[in-house]
C-alpha positions in Angstrom: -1.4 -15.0 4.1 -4.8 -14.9 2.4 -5.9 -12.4 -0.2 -9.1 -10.9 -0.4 -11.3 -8.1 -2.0 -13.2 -5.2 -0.5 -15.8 -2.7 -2.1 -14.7 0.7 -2.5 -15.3 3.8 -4.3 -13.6 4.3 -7.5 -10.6 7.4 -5.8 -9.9 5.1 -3.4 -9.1 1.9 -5.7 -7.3 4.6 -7.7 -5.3 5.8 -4.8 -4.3 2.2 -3.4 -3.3 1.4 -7.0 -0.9 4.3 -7.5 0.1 3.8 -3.4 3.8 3.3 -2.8 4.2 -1.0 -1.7 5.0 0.6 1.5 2.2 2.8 1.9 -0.3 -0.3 0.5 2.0 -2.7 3.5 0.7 0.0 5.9 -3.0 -0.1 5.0 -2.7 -4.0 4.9 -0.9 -3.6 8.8 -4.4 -1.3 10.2 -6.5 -3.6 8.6 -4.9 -6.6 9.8 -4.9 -5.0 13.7 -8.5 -3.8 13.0 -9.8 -7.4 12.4 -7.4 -9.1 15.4 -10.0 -10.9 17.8 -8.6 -9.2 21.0 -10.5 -6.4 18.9 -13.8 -7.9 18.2 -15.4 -6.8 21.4 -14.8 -3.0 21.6 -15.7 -0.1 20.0 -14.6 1.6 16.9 -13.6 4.0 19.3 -11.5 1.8 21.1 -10.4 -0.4 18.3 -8.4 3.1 16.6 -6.8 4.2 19.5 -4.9 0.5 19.8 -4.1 1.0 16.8 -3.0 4.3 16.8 -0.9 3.3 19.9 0.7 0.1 18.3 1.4 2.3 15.2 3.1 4.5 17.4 5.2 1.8 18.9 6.4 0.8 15.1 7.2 4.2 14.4 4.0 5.8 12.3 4.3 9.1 14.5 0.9 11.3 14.4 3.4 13.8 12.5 4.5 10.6 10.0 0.7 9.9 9.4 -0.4 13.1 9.0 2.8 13.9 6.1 1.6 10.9 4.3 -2.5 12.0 4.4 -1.1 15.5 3.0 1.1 13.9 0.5 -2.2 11.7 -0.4 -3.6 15.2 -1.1 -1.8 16.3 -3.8 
């Protein structure tokens, strides 16, 4: 595994930094799918709902992902 850095605003640094390790494992999981070659030729469009699909398949329910973006909220 590599590491590397991305540019983002200042809440979302914030929010990553104060992220639960599973909640940061889950971010590094999309963005990991997100880059996958089988992906490099398709949409955005496309590319999100393979990964909402495989998501699904390892258990990150619509309903899971949507508690977790309100939870973010507060």
């Amino acid at each position: 595994m590599e590491t590397i850095t991305i540019n983002v605003d200042h809440e979302v640094a914030k929010a990553y930094r104060e992220a639960e390790a599973n909640k940061q494992e889950k971010l590094s999981v999309i963005i990991k799918l997100f880059f996958q070659p089988d992906f490099a030729n398709k949409s955005l469009s496309q590319v999100m709902e393979e990964i909402a699909d495989k998501a699904e398949k390892r258990g990150l329910t619509p309903e899971i992902l949507q508690t977790i973006l309100d939870d973010d909220e507060e």
